[in-house]
N, C-alpha and C positions, 0 to 999 in steps of 0.2 A: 739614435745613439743606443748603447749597450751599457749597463752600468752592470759590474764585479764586484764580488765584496767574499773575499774571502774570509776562513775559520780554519783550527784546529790544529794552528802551532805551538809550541809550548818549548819545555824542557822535557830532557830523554837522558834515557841513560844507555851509552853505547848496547846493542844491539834489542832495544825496546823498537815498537813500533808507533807511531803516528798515523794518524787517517787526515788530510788536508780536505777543505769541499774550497769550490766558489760556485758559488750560486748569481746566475745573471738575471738582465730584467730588463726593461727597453724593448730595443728593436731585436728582438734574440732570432726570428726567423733569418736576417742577412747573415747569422753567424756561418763561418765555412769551415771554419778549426780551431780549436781550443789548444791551450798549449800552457804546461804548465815548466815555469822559469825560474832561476834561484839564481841569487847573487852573493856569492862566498866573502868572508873579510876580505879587500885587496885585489876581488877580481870582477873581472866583466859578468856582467848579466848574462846567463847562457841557459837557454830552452832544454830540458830536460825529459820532456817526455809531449807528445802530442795524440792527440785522436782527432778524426771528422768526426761530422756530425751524425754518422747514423752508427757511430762507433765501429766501422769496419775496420778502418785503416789507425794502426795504432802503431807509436815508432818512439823508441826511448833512446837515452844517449847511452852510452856503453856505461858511462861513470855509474849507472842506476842499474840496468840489465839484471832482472833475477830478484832484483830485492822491492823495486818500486812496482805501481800496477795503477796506471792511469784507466776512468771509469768515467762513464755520464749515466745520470737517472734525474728520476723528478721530473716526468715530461719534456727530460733533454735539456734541462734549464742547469741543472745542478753535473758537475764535473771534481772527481775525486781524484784523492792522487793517498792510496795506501803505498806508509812506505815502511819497509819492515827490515829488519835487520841493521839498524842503523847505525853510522859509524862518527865520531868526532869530525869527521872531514866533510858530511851533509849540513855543518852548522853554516845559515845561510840562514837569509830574507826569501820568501819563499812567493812569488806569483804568480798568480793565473792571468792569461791575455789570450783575445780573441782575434781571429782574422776572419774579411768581410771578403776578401778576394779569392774568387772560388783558383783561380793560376796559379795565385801567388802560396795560396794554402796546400796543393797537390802539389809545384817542387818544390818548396821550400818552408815548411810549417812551422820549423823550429825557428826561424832566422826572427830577429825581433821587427829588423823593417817589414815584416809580413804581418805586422799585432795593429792592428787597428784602436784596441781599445785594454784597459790593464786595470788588474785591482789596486788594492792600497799596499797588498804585501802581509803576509803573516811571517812570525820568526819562530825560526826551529832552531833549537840548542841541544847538542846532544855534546853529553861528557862522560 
């Protein structure tokens, strides 16, 4: 098992920045991709930004493109999500989720049936 626990959401004021971590713990070696998720008021949970694990492969949703900057450090254990230039419209529950599936995580990282395992959720409020 892989246990998540996310930090670093708060309040914002449109175009401040926040830095998000989750830091995992468990079985962190099956991890194949990290992915970090947000669920706006009213709408579906949607993968926003993903990396592998050796940080090569990195792919964000266009809603973020430019302003967000997903990162891993800490011995790889630890996964950041800077997100700068913020807007009213990023106010959402914010998580991080792992995939165990090395297939499933190369075509499809973002997809949430591809998350094996999911933090608790940090919130970000930007006005």
């Amino acid at each position: 098992h892989v246990q998540l626990v996310e930090s670093g959401g708060g309040s914002a004021q449109e175009g401040d920045s926040l830095r998000l971590s989750c830091v995992a713990s468990g079985y962190t070696a099956s991890i194949r991709c990290m992915t970090w998720f947000r669920q706006r008021p009213g709408r579906d949970r949607e993968g926003i930004a993903t990396i592998s694990p050796g940080g090569d492969k990195i792919f964000y949703d266009d809603s973020v493109k430019g302003r967000f900057a997903i990162s891993r450090g800490g011995a790889q254990n630890t996964m950041y999500l800077q997100m700068n230039n913020l807007r009213p419209a990023d106010t959402a529950m914010y998580y991080c989720a792992v995939g165990i599936d090395a297939y499933r995580c190369a075509e499809a990282p973002r997809f949430r049936s591809t998350q094996k395992y999911w933090g608790q959720g940090t919130q970000v409020t930007v006005s």
